[in-house]
VMD Tcl script that builds the backbone (N, CA, C; Angstrom):
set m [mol new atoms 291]
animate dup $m
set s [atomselect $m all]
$s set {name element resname resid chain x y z} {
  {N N UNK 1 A 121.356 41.820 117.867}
  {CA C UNK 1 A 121.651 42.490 119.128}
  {C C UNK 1 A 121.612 41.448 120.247}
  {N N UNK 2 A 122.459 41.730 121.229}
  {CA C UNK 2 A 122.693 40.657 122.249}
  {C C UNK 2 A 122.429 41.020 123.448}
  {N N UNK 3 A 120.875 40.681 123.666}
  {CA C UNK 3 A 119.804 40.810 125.561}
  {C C UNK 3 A 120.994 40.132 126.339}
  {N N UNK 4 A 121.002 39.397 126.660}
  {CA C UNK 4 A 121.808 38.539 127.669}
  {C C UNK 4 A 122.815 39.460 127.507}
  {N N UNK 5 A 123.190 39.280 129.249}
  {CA C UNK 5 A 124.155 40.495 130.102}
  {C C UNK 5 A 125.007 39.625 129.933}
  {N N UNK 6 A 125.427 38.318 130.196}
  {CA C UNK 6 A 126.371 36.998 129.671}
  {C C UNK 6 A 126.280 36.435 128.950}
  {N N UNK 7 A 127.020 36.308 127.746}
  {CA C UNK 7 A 126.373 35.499 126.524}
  {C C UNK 7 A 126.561 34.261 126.893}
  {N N UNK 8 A 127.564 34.164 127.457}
  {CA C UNK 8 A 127.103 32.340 127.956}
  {C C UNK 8 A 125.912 31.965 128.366}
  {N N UNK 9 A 125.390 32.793 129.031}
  {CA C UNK 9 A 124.374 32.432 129.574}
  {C C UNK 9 A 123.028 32.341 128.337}
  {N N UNK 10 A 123.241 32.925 127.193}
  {CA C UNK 10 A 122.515 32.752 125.683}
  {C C UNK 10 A 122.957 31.216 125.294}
  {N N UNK 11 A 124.404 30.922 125.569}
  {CA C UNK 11 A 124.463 29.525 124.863}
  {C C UNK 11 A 123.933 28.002 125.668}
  {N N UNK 12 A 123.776 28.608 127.174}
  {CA C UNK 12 A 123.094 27.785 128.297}
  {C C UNK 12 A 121.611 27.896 127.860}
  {N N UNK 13 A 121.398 28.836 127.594}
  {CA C UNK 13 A 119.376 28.269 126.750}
  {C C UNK 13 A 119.137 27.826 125.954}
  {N N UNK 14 A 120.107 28.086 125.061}
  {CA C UNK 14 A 120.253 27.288 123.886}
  {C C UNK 14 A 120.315 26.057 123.490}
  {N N UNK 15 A 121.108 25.645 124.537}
  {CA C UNK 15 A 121.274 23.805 124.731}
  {C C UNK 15 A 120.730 23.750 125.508}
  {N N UNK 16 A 119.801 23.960 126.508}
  {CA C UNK 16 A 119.061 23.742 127.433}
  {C C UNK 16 A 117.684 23.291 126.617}
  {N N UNK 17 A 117.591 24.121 125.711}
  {CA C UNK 17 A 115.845 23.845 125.032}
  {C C UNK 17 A 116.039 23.363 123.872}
  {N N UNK 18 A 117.852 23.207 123.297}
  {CA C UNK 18 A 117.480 21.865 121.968}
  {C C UNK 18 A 117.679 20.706 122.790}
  {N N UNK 19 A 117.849 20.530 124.223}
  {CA C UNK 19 A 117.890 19.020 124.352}
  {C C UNK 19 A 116.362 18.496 123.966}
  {N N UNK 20 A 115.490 19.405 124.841}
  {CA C UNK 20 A 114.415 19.209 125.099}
  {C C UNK 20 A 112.863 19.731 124.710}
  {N N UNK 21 A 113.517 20.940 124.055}
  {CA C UNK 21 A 112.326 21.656 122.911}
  {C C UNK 21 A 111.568 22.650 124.284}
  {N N UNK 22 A 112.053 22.646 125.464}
  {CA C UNK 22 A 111.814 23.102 126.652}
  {C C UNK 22 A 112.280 23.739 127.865}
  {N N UNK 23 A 112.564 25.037 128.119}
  {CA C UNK 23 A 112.620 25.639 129.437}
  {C C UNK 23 A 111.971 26.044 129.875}
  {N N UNK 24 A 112.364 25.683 131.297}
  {CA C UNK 24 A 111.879 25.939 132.379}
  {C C UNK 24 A 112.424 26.563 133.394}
  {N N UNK 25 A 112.339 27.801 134.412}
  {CA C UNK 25 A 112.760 28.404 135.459}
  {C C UNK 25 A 114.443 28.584 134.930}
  {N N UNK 26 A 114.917 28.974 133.496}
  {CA C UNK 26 A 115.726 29.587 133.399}
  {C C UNK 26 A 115.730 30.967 133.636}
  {N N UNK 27 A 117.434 30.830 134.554}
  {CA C UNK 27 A 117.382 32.281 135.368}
  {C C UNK 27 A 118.528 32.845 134.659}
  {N N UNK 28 A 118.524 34.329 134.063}
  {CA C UNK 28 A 119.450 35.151 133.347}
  {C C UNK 28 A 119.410 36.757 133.530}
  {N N UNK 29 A 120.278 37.074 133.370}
  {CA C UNK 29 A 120.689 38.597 133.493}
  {C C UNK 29 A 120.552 39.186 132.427}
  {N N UNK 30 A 119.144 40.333 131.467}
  {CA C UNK 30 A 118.718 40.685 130.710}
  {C C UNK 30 A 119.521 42.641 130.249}
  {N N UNK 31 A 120.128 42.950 129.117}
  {CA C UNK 31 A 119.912 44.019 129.200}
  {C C UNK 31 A 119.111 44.803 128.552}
  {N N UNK 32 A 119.220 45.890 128.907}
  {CA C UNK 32 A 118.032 46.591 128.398}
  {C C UNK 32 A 118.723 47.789 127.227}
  {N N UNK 33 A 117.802 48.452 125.906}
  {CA C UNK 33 A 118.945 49.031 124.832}
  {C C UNK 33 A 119.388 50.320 125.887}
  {N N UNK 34 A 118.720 50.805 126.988}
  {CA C UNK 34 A 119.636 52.126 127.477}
  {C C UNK 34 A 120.623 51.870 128.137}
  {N N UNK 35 A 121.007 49.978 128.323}
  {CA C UNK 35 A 122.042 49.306 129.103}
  {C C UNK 35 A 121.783 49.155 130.739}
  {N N UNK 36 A 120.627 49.247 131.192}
  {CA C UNK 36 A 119.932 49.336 132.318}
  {C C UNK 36 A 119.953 47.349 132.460}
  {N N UNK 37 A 119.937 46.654 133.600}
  {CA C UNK 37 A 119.930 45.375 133.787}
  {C C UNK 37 A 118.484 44.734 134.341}
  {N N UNK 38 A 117.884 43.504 133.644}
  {CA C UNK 38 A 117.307 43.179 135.420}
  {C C UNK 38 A 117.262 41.740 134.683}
  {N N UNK 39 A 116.769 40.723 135.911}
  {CA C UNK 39 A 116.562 39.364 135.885}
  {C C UNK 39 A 115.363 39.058 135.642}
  {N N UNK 40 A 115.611 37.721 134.556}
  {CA C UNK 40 A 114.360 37.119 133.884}
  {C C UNK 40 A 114.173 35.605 134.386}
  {N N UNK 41 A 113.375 35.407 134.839}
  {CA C UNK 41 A 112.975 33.576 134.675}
  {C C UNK 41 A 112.355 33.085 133.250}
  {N N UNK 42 A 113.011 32.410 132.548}
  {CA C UNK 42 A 112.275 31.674 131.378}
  {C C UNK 42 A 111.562 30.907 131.132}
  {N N UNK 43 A 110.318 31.006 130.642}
  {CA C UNK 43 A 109.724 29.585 130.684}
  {C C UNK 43 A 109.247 29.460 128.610}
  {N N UNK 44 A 110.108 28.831 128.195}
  {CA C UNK 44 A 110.149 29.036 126.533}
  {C C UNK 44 A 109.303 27.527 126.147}
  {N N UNK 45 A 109.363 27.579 124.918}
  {CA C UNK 45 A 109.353 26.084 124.218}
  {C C UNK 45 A 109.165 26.770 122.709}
  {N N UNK 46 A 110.013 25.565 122.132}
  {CA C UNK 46 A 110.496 25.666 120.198}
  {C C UNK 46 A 109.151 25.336 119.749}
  {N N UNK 47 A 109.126 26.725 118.766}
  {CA C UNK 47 A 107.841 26.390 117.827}
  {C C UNK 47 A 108.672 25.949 116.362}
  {N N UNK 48 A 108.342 24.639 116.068}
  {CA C UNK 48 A 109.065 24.077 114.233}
  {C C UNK 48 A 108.491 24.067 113.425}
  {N N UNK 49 A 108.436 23.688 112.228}
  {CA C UNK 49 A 107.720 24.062 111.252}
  {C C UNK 49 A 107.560 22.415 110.762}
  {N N UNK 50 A 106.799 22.138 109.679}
  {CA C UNK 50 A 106.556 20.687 109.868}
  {C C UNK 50 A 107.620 19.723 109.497}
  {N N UNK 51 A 108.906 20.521 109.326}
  {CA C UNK 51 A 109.675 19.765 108.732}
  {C C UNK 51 A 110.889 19.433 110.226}
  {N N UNK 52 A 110.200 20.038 111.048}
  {CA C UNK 52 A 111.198 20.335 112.192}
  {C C UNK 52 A 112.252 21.324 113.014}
  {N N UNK 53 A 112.324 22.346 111.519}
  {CA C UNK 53 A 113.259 23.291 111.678}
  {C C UNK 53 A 112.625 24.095 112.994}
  {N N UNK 54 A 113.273 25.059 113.540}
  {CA C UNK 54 A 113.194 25.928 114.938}
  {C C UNK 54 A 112.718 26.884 113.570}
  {N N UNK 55 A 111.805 27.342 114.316}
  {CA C UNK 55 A 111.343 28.657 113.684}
  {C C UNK 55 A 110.866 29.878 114.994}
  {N N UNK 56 A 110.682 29.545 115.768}
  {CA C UNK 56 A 110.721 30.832 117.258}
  {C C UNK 56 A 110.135 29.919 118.032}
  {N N UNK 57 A 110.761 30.874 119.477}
  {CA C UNK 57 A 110.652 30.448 120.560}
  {C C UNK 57 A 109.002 31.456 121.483}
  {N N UNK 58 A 108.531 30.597 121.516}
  {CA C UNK 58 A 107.647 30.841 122.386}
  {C C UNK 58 A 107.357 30.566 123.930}
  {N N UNK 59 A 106.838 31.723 124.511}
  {CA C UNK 59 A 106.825 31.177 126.524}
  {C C UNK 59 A 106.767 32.784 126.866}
  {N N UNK 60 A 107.416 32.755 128.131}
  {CA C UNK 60 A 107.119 34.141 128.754}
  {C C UNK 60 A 108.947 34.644 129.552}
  {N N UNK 61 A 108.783 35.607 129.890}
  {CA C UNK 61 A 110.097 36.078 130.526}
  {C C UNK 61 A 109.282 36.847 131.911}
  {N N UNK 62 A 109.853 36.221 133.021}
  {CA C UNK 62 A 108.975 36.690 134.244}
  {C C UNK 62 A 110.037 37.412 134.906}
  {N N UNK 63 A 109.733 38.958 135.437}
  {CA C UNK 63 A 111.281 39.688 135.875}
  {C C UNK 63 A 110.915 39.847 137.432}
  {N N UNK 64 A 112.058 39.095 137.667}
  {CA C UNK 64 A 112.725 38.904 138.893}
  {C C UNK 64 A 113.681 39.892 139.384}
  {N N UNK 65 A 114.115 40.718 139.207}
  {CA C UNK 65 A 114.977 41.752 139.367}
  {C C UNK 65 A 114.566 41.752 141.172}
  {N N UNK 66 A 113.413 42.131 141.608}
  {CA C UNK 66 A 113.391 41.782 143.435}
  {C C UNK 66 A 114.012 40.950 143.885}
  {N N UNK 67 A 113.437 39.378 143.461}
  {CA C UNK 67 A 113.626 38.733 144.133}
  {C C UNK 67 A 114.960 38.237 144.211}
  {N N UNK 68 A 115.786 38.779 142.960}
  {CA C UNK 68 A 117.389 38.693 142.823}
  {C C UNK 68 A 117.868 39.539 143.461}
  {N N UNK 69 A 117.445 40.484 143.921}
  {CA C UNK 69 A 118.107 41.468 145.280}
  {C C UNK 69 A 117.560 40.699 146.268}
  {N N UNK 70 A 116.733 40.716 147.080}
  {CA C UNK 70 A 116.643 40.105 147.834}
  {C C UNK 70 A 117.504 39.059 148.372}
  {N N UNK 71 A 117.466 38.340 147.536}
  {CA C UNK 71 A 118.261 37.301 147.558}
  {C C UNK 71 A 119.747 37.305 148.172}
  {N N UNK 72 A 120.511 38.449 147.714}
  {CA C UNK 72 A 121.404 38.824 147.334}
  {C C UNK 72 A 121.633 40.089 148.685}
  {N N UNK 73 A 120.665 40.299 149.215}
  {CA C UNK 73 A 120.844 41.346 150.271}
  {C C UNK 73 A 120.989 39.424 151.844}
  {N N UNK 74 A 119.944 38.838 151.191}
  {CA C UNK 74 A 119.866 37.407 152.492}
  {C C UNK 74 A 121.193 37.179 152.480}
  {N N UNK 75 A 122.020 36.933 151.355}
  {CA C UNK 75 A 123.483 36.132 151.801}
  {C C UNK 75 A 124.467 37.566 152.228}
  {N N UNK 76 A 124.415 38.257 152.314}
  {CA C UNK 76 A 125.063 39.257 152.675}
  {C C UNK 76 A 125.062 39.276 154.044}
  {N N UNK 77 A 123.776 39.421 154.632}
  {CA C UNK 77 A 123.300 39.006 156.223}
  {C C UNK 77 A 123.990 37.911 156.687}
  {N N UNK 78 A 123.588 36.995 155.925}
  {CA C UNK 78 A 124.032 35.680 156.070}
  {C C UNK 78 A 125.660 35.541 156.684}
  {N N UNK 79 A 126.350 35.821 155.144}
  {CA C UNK 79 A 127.870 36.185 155.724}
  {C C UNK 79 A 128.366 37.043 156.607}
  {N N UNK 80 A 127.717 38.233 156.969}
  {CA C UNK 80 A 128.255 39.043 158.156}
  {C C UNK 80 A 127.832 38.351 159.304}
  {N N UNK 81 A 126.705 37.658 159.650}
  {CA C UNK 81 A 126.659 37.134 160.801}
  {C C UNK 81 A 127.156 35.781 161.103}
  {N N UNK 82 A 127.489 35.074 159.834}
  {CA C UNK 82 A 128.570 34.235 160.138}
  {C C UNK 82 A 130.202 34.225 161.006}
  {N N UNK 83 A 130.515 35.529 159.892}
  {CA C UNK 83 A 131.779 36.136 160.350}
  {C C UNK 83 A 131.671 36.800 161.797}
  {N N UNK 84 A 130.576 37.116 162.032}
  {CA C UNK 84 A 130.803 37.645 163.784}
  {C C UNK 84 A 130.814 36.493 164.477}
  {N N UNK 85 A 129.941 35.417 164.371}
  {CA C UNK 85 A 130.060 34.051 165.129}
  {C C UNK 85 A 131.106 33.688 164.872}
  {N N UNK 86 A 132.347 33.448 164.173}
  {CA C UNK 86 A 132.974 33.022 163.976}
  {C C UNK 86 A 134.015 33.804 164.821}
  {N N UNK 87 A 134.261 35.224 164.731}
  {CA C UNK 87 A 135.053 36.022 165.692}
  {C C UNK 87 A 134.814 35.670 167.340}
  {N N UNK 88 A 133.675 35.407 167.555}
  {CA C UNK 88 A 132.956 35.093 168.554}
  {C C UNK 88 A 134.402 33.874 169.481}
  {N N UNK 89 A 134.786 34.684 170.743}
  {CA C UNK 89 A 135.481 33.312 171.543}
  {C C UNK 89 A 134.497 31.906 171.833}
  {N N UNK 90 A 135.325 30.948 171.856}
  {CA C UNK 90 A 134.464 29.771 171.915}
  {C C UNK 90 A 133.772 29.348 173.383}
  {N N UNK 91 A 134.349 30.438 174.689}
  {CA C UNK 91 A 133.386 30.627 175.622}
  {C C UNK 91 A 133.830 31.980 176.060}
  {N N UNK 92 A 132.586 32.794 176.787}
  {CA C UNK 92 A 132.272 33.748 177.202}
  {C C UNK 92 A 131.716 33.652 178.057}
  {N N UNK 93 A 132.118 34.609 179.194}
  {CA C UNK 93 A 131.074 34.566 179.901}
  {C C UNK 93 A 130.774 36.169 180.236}
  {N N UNK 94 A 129.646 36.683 181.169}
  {CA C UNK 94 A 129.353 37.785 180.935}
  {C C UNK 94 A 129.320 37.952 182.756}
  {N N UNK 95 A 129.888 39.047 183.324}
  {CA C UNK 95 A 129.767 39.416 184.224}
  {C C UNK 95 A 128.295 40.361 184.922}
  {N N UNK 96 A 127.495 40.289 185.867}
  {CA C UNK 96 A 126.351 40.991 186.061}
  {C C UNK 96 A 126.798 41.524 187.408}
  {N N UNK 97 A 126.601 42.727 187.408}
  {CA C UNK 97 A 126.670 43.515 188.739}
  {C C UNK 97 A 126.087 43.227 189.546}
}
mol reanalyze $m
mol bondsrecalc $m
mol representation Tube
mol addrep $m
């Protein structure tokens, strides 16, 4: 069965932790079996057996699902108040009674 909401993003951990037998602050889009989503940070490392083979991955999955909204609500802000500065004439002035 296939967690990762992108499987690319399965083959990006993959080579990420045989370079190095190690991740760290891998960030991915998890699903869930009722098909519900949220975000994981990875922090893994390959457990081998003495001959070397991968035999499981051990570490933790820390869910971020907030702080990926969040995030995601900041550039939203971000871009609308860009786009008004940008509408913005390059001088104004304001009249006071």
């Amino acid at each position: 069965m296939e967690f990762y909401l992108d499987p690319a993003s399965d083959l990006k951990f993959k080579s990420e932790i045989e370079k190095t037998g190690v991740v760290s602050n891998f960030e991915a889009e998890f699903k869930r079996l009722d098909g519900t989503t949220f975000w994981t940070e990875d922090h893994n490392r390959i457990i081998r057996d003495e001959d070397g083979k991968p035999l499981f991955y051990e570490g933790s999955l820390i869910d971020i699902t907030e702080r990926k909204q969040a995030e995601e609500e900041l550039v939203a802000e971000r871009d609308l108040l860009t786009t008004l500065i940008d509408t913005l004439p390059d001088k104004f002035s304001l009249k006071i009674p």
